[in-house]
N, C-alpha and C positions, 0 to 999 in steps of 0.2 A: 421473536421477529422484530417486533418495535425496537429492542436496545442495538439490534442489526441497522436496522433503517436509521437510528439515531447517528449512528458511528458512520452510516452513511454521507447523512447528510453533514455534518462534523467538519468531516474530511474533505469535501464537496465546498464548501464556502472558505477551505484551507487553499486547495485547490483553486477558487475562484481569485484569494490574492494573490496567489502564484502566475498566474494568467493577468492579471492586473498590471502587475511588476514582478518579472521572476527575481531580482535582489533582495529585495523587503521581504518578499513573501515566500522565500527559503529559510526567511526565520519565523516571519509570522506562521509558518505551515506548525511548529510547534505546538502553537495553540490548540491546533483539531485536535494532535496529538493526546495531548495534558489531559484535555478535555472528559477526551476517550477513556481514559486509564483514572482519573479521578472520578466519575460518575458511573465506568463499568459498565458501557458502551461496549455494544460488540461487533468485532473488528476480525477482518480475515487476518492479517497480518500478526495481532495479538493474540488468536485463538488458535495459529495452525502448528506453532513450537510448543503445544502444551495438551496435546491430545492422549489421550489415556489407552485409548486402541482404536483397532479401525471401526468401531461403531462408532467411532465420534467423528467418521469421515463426511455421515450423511449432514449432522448436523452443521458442520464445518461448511459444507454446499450451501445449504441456508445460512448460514451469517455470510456470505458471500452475496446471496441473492437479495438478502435483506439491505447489504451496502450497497450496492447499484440500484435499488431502487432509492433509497436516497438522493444518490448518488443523478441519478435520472430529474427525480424532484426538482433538485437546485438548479442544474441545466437548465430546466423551463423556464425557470423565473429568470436566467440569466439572460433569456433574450430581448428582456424590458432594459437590458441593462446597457448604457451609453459606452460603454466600455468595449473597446476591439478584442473581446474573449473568444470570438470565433475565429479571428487570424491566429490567435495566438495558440488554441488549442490543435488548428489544422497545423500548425507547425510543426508540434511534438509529434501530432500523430504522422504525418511523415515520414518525419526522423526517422519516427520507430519502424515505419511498413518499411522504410530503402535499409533501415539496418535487417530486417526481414525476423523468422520466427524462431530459428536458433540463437542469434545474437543474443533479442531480447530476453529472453528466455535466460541467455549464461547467464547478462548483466542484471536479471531480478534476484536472483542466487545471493546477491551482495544486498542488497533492500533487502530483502529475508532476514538476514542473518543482523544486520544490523536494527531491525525492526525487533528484534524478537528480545535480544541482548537490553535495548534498554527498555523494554516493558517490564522483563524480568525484573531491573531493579526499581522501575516507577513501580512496580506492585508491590515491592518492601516496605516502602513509604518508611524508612526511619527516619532519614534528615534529609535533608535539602542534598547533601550530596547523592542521594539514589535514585536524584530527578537526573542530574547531569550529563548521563547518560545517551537521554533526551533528547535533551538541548541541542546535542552536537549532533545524533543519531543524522536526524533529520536533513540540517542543514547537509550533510556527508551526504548520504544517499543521494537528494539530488544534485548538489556538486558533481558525483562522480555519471551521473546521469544513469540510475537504476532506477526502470520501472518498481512502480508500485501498483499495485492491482487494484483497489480503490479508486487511487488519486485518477488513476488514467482512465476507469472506467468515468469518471468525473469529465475529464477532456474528451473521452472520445463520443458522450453524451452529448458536450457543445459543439464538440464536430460531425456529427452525425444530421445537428438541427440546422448545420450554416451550410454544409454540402449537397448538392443536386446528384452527384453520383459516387457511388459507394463500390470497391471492391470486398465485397462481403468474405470472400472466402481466406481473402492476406492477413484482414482485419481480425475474424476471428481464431485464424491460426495463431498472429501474434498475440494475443490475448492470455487465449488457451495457455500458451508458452510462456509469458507471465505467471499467470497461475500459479504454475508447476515450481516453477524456477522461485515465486516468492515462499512458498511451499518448502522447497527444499534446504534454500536459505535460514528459515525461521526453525531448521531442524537439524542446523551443523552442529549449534554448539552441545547438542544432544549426543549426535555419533562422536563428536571427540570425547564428550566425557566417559561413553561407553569405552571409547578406544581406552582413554588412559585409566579405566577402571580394570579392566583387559591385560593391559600391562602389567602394570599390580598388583596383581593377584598372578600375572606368568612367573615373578621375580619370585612371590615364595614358596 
């Protein structure tokens, strides 16, 4: 639970520069990243393309619960913080409730997948080329504006603390919908290898 909470919190002060200046802090978001995969930090998004069967579903729930509490942590301390982190978190979170809970959900599918692909080669660790991956992973994702289940558990912490009213039920549909969708994401490049294993062996 602690390397849960760790990767939490991580990702959470990654999150906090992103919220700062989302420019800078779509590469600075990196950082949490590295962080996580060089110390072995535990991370939904790194541990849900690499599960061995469904017994490792339960655990998987806990490294989930363990980054939102991190994730929770940093929010508190962010509201000493001079910084307009709570417009900027009710922004996203917005976005996300008027894109509503299928949307988000398709667009975590792509965070997924992109999440997973380069942790796989940051864990090879041979050279410098199998961070690279990385580097770009990141900045993509949110370019292309894919929830991550973390980072937004992150926002929706400082939006939770700056808002008087909450529709509870949109919120945690979309979330749920996250979830799933970074979930399924972080487990394509599995079924295609299955597919193309499938093939190959139809051919002889």
């Amino acid at each position: 639970m602690a390397k849960s909470v760790f990767a939490g919190i991580l990702i959470a002060i990654a999150g906090w520069g992103f919220l700062a200046n989302p420019v800078l802090g779509m590469f600075l978001f990196c950082v949490g990243l590295i962080a996580v995969v060089k110390y072995g930090a535990r991370l939904y998004t790194g541990t849900a393309g690499f599960l061995t069967g469904w017994r490792d579903v339960v655990p998987l729930l806990m490294v989930l619960a363990g980054n939102i509490i991190g994730c929770l942590a940093v929010a508190s301390i962010s509201l000493f913080s001079p910084l307009k982190l709570g417009e900027a978190a009710t922004g996203i979170i917005t976005a996300r409730l008027e894109t509503g809970w299928l949307g988000t959900g398709l667009l975590a599918i792509g965070c997924g997948l992109l999440m997973s692909l380069a942790v796989d080669f940051a864990r090879k660790n041979r050279d410098f080329s199998d961070w690279l991956p990385l580097l770009f992973a990141v900045p993509a994702f949110i370019l292309c504006g894919f929830p991550h289940c973390v980072a937004d558990a992150f926002y929706c912490c400082v939006y939770l603390l700056n808002v008087s009213s909450v529709s509870w039920g949109a919120l945690a549909a979309y979330y749920v919908a996250i979830v799933i969708g970074n979930f399924i994401g972080c487990n394509v490049y599995r079924m295609a290898q299955i597919g193309i294993k499938e093939a190959h062996e139809a051919k002889k």
